[in-house]
C-alpha positions in Angstrom: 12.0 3.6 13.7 16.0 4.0 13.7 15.7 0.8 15.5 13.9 -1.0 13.2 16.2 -0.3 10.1 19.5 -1.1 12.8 17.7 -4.6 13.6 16.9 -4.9 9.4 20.8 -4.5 8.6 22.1 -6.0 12.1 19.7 -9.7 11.9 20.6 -10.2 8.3 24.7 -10.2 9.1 24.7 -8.1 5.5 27.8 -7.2 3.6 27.6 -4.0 2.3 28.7 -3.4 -1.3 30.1 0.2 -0.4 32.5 -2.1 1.5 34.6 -3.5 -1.4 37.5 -2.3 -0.6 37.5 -5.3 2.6 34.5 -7.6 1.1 35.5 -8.8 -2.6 32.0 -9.0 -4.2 31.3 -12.4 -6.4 31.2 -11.8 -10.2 26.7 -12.4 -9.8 26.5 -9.4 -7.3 28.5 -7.4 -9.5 26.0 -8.1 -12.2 23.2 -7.2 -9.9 24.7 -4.1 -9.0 24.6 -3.5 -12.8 21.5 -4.4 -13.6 20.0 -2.1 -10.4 22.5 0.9 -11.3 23.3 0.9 -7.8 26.2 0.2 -6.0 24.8 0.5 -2.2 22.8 -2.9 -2.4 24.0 -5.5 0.2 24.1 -9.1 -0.1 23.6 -11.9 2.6 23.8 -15.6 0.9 20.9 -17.7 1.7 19.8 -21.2 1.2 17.6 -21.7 -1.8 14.3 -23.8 -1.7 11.4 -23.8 -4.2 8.1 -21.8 -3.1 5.0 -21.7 -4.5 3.7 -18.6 -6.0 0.5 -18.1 -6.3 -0.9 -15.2 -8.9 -4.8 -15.1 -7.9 -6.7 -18.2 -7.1 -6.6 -17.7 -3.4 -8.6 -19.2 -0.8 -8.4 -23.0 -1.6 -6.9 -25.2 0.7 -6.7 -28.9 1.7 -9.4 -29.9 4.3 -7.1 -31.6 6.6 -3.2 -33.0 6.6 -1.1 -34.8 8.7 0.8 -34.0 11.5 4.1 -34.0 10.0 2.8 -31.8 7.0 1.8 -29.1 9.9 5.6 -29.1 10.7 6.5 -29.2 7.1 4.5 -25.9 6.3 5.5 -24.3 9.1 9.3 -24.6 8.7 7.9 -23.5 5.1 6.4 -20.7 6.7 9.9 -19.3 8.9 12.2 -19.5 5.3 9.0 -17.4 3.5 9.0 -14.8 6.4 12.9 -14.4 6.5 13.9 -13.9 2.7 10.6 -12.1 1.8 8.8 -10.2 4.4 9.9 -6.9 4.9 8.4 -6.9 8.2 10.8 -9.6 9.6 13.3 -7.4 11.1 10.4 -6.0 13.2 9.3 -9.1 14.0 12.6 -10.1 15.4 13.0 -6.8 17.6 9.6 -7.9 19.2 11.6 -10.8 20.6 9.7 -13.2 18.0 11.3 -16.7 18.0 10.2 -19.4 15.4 11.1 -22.4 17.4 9.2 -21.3 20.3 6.3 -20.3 18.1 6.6 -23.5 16.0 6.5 -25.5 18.7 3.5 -23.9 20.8 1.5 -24.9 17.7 2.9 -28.5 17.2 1.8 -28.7 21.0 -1.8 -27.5 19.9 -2.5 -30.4 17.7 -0.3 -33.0 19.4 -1.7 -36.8 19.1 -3.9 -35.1 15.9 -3.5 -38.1 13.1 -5.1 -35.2 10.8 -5.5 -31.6 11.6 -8.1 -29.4 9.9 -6.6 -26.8 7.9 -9.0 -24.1 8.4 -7.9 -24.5 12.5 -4.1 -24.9 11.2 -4.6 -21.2 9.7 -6.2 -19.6 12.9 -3.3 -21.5 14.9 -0.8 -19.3 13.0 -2.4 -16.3 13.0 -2.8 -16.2 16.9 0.7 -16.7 17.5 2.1 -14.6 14.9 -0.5 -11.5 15.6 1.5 -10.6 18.6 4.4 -9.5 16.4 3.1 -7.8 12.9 1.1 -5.0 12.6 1.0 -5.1 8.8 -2.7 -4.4 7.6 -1.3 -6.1 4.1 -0.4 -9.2 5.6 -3.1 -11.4 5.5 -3.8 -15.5 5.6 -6.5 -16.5 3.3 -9.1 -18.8 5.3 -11.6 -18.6 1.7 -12.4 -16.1 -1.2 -13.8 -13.6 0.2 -12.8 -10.5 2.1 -14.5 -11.5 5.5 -12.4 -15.0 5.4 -9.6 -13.1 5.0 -7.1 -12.6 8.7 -5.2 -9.8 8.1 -2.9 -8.3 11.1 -3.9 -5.0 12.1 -7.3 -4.1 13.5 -8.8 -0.9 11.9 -9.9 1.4 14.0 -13.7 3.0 13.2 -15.2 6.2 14.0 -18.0 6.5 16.4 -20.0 9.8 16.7 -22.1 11.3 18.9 -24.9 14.0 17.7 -22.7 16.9 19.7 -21.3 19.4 18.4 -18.5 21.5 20.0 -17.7 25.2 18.8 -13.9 26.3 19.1 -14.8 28.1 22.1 -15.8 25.1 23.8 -13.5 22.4 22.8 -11.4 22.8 26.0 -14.4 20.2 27.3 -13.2 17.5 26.2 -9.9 16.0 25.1 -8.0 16.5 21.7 -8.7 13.0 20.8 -12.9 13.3 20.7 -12.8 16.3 18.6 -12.6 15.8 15.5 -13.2 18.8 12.8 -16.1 19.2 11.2 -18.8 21.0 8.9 -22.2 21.5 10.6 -25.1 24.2 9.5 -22.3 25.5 6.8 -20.2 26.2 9.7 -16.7 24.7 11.0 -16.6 23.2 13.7 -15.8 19.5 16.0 -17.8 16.9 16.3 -17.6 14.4 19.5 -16.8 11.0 18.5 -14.6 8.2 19.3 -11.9 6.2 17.3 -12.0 3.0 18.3 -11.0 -0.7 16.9 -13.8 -1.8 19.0 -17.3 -1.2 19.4 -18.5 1.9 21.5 -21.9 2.4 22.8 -21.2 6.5 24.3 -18.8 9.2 24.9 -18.7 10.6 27.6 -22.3 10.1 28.0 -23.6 10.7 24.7 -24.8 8.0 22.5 -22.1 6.9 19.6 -23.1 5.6 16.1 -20.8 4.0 13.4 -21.8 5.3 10.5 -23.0 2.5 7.2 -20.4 3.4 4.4 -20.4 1.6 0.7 -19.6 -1.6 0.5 -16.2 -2.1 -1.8 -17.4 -4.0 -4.9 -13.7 -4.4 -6.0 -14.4 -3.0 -9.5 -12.9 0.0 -11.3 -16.1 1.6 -11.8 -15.3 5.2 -13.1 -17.4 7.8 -13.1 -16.8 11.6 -13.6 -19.1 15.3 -14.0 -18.4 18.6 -13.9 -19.3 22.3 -13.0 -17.8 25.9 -14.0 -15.2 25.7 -11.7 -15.3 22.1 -10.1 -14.8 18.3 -11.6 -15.9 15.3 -9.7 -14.1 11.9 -10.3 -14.9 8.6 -8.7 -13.2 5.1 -9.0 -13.5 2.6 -6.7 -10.6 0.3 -7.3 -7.3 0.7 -8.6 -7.2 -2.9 -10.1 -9.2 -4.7 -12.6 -8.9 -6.5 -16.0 -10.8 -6.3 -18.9 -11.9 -3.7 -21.7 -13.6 -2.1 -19.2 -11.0 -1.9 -16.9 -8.5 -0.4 -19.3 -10.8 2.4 -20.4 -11.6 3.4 -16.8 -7.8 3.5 -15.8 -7.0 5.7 -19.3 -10.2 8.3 -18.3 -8.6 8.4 -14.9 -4.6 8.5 -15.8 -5.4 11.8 -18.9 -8.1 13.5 -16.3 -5.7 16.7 -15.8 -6.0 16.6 -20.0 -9.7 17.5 -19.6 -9.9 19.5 -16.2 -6.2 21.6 -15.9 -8.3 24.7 -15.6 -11.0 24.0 -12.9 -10.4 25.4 -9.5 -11.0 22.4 -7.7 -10.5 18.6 -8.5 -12.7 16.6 -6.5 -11.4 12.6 -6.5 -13.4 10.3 -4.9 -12.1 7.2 -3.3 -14.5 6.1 -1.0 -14.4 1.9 -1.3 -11.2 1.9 -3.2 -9.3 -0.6 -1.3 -6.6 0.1 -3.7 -4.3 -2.1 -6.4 -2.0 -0.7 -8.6 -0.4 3.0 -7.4 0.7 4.0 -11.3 -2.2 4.6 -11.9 -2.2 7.5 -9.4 1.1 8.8 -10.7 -0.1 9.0 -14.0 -3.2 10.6 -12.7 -0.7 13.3 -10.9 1.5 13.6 -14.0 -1.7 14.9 -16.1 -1.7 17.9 -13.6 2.0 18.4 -13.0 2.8 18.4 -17.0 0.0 19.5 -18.9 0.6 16.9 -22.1 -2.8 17.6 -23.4 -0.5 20.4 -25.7 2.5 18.1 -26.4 2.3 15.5 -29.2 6.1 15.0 -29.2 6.6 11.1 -28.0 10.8 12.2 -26.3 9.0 14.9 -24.4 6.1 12.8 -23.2 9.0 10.4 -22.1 10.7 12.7 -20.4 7.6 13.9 -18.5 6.7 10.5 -17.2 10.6 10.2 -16.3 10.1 13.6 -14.4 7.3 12.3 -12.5 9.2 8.7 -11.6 11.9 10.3 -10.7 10.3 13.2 -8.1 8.2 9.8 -6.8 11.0 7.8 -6.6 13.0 11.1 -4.7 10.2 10.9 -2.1 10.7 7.0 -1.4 14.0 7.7 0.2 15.1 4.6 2.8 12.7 2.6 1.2 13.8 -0.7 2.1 13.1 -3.4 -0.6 14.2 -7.5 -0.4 15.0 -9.3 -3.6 15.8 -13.0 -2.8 14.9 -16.6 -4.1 11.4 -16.4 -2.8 10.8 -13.2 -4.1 12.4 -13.2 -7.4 10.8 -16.9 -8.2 7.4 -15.3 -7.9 8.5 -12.4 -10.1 9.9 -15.2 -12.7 6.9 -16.7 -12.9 4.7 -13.7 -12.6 5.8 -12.6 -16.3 4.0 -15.2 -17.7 0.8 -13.3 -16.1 1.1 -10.1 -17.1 0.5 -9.0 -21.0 1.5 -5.5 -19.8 5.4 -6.3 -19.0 7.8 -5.2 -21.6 10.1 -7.7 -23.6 12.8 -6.1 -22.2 11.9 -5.9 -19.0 10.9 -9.4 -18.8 14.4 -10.3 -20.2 16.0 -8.6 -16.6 13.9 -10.7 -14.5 14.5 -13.7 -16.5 18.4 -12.5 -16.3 17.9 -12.1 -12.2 16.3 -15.6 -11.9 18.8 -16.7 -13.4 21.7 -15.1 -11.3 19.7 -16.3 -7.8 19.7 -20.0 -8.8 23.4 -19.7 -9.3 23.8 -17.7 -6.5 21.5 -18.0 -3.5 21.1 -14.4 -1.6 19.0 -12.1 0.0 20.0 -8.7 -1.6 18.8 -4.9 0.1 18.0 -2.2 -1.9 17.1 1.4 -0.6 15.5 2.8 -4.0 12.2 2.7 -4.9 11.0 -0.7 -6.9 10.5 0.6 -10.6 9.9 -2.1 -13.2 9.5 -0.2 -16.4 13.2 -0.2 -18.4 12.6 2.9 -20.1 12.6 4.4 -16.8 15.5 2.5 -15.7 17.4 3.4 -18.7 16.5 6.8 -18.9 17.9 7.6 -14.9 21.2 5.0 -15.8 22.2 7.5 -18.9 21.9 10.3 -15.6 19.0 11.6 -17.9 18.3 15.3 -16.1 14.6 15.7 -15.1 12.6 18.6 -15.7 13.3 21.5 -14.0 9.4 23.0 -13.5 6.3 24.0 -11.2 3.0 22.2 -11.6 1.2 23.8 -14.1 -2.1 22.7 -12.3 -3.1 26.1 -9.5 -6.3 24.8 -8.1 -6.9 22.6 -5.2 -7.2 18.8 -4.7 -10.2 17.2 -2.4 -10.0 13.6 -2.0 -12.7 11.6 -0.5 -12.0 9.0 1.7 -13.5 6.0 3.9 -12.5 3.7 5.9 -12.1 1.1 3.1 -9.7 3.2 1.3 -6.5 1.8 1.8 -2.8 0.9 -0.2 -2.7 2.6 -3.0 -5.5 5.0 -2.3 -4.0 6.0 0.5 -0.1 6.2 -1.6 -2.3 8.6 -3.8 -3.0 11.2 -1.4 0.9 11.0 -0.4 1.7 11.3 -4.1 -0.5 14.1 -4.6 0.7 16.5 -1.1 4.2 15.6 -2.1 4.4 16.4 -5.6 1.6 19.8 -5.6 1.5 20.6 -1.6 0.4 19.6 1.5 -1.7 22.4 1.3 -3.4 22.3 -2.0 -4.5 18.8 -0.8 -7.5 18.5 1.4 -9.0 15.2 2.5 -12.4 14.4 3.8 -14.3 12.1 5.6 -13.2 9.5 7.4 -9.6 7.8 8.7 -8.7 5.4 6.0 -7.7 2.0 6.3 -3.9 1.9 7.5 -2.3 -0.3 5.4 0.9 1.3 3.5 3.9 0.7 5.9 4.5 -2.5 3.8 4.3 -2.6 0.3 5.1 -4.7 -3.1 2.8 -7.5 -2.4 3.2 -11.3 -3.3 0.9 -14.1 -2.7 2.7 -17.7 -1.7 1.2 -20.8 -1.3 2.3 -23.3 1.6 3.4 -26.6 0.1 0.9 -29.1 2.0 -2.1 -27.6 3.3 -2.2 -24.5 0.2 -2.9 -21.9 3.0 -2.4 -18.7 1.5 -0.2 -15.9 2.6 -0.4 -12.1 1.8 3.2 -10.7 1.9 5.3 -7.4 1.9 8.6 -7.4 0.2 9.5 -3.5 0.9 9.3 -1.5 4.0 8.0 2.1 3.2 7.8 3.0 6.9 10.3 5.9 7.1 8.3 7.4 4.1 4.8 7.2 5.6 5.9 8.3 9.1 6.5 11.4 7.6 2.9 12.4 6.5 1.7 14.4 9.3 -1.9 13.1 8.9 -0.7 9.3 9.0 -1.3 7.3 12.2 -0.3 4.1 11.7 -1.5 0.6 10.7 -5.3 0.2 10.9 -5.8 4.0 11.8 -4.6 5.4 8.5 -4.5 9.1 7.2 -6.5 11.4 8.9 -8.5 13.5 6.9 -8.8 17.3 7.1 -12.5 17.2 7.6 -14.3 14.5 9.0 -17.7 13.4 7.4 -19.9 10.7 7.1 -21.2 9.6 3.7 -24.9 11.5 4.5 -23.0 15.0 5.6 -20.6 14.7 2.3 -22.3 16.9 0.0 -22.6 19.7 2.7 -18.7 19.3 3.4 -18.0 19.8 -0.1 -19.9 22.4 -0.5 -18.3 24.6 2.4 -15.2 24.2 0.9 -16.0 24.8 -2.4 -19.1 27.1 -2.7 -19.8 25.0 -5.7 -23.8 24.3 -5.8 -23.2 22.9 -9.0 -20.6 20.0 -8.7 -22.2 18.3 -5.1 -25.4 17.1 -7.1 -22.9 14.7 -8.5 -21.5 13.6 -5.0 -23.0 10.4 -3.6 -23.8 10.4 -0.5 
């Protein structure tokens, strides 16, 4: 990983602001220096060109175009992955070369008058997938999820009906066993991660499993016992009334459960969205605010939290350039829930890339919200204070859980402990290594793509349960969606709370 952050600094020719002594900085990069509070960013200058941002209406995309569209999209396509893909650098230390890959497809569709768009897509993706393993990056082939390529393969679970005692597990390898509950009793269960389908191990027939389907909706739904409380939301983005009042149940939960011994969140189909939610979910346990009516100290509480966050994204690597910062500009006018004054610094950063053309490297955490920002300029001290919450967390998972489901559990072992976290069922989806996510347009054929501008890689890599792109976080306990209940149970002892546990 050293590597990759050597390659990120090394293949952009960067000048580091910390150099100013020998590099006179320009009176713009001054200002952004200023306007991020940070005096580490470095600057590379770039050339500008107009992209097209797209803010939700993806999956349309011309039938066909010409030949010398093809070329125009794909030399669209190189500027897009340099100035705002986070994965670049990684790209280019797995020897990736546009002109060799740009030409390998201009070779595909030679003496093509028209080429079909759909086929253009698939072109891209077969050439590219040899050097991303980003299960955010996706090109959108139509609407839905299944017409979606995205560029990590997740790998499932397959089980056998064996079940191996710790007495016996010197049988088989490390990588079959996988720890289970069976008859109320811990134990392994034989099984098989694999990205492809498998039929047996070692001899004994292997099953995937059915799990939910994702409906992308923020359904909320929540119960409780004596001692327990069961939460369930299956998607961390969503407008609407319904939406909001969801998200505000699920942000004050610690408000109404602080006391119970266990905090059961279920995030089974969540294929995540927006990860404030989560912090603000984590913040009603760390700070109990259900006693504190005083707006400065509520403040200061949400500042705490940020800031403890914000400490754990250390070597976050995040790209601001005239791609990016054009889809922010133009994002504004999208979102009701942007500040005034925080619209005004974007409007102030558009502003500063049209005049100045650059590709700027930050190693902080992206925080939008200028009370935060304005609180940690003034050096504002966080609070100094233990969680107030003393039970246990159990999150649910699947293998559609993914982004900011997955940044959840992280949240949660980071801020309370690894060990006051447990996490059941199956390996989620692996897709966190890359994060703050914009959607551009190709100028001729509309294709779609799904792209990173901030690599969180040295973060994640330090979860012990992560395992990568399209194998995710390991849970504590595997389980299938039929065995839940009884998992739950055994680590509860709470008859009371699995009724409410759908399995």
């Amino acid at each position: 990983m050293k590597k990759f952050f050597i390659a990120l600094l090394a293949g952009l020719f960067l000048i580091s602001a910390n150099a100013a002594d020998k590099v006179k900085l320009s009176r713009n990069q001054k200002e952004f220096q200023k306007i991020f509070n940070n005096s580490s960013l470095s600057f590379q200058p770039v050339e500008y060109k107009d992209v097209y941002p797209e803010y939700g209406n993806v999956g349309y995309y011309k039938g066909e175009i010409t030949y010398e569209q093809v070329q125009k999209d794909l030399d669209h396509l190189e500027y897009l992955l340099r100035t705002a893909y986070a994965g670049y650098a990684e790209m280019q230390e797995k020897k990736f070369d546009y002109f060799t890959f740009s030409q390998k497809i201009l070779k595909r569709f030679a003496g093509q008058s028209l080429v079909q768009t759909r086929e253009f897509g698939k072109a891209i993706y077969e050439e590219l997938r040899n050097y991303i393993e980003d299960s955010h990056l996706a090109i959108y082939l139509g609407q839905f999820p299944n017409q979606h390529l995205h560029f990590a393969e997740h790998s499932n679970i397959y089980y056998t009906d064996v079940f191996v005692q710790e007495s016996e597990k010197e049988k088989y390898p490390e990588e079959n066993l996988f720890p289970y509950f069976h008859n109320g009793k811990s134990c392994y269960r034989l099984g098989k991660l694999s990205s492809e389908p498998v039929e047996e191990v070692f001899g004994h027939k292997a099953t995937l499993f059915p799990v939910d389907t994702p409906r992308g909706i923020p359904y909320y739904f929540e119960n409780e016992s004596a001692f327990s409380a069961y939460i369930r939301l299956e998607a961390f983005i969503g407008s609407g009334k319904a939406a909001e009042i969801s998200f505000d149940k699920f942000m004050k939960t610690g408000n109404r459960y602080m006391g119970k011994s266990f905090v059961i969140v279920d995030l089974r189909t969540n294929q995540g969205g927006y990860p404030r939610y989560g912090y603000n979910f984590a913040a009603s346990f760390y700070f109990d605010e259900s006693r504190t009516e005083n707006p400065k100290t509520l403040q200061l509480m949400t500042y705490t939290l940020m800031y403890l966050v914000e400490k754990n994204y250390e070597n976050t690597v995040n790209i601001l350039s005239p791609a990016t910062i054009q889809w922010d500009n133009g994002s504004i006018l999208h979102r009701n829930e942007i500040d005034k004054k925080t619209a005004k610094m974007y409007r102030k950063i558009y502003t500063l890339m049209q005049e100045e053309p650059q590709i700027i490297l930050s190693k902080e955490f992206p925080v939008e919200d200028e009370t935060y920002i304005k609180m940690k300029n003034a050096n504002t001290k966080p609070l100094n204070t233990p969680p107030v919450f003393t039970g246990t967390f159990i999150v649910l998972q699947d293998r559609n859980s993914s982004s900011a489901s997955e940044e959840f559990v992280r949240t949660l072992s980071s801020l309370f402990g690894r060990d006051r976290v447990i996490v059941v069922g199956e390996n989620s989806r692996g897709c966190i290594t890359y994060g703050a996510l914009r959607d551009f347009n190709l100028p001729n054929s509309f294709l779609t793509f799904h792209l990173a501008s901030a690599s969180l890689a040295e973060m994640i890599n330090k979860v012990d349960s992560w395992h990568g792109e399209g194998r995710g976080l390991y849970p504590d306990y595997w389980s299938t969606d039929q065995d839940m209940a009884e998992t739950v149970y055994c680590l509860t002892k709470d008859e009371g709370i699995v009724q409410y546990i759908k399995g």
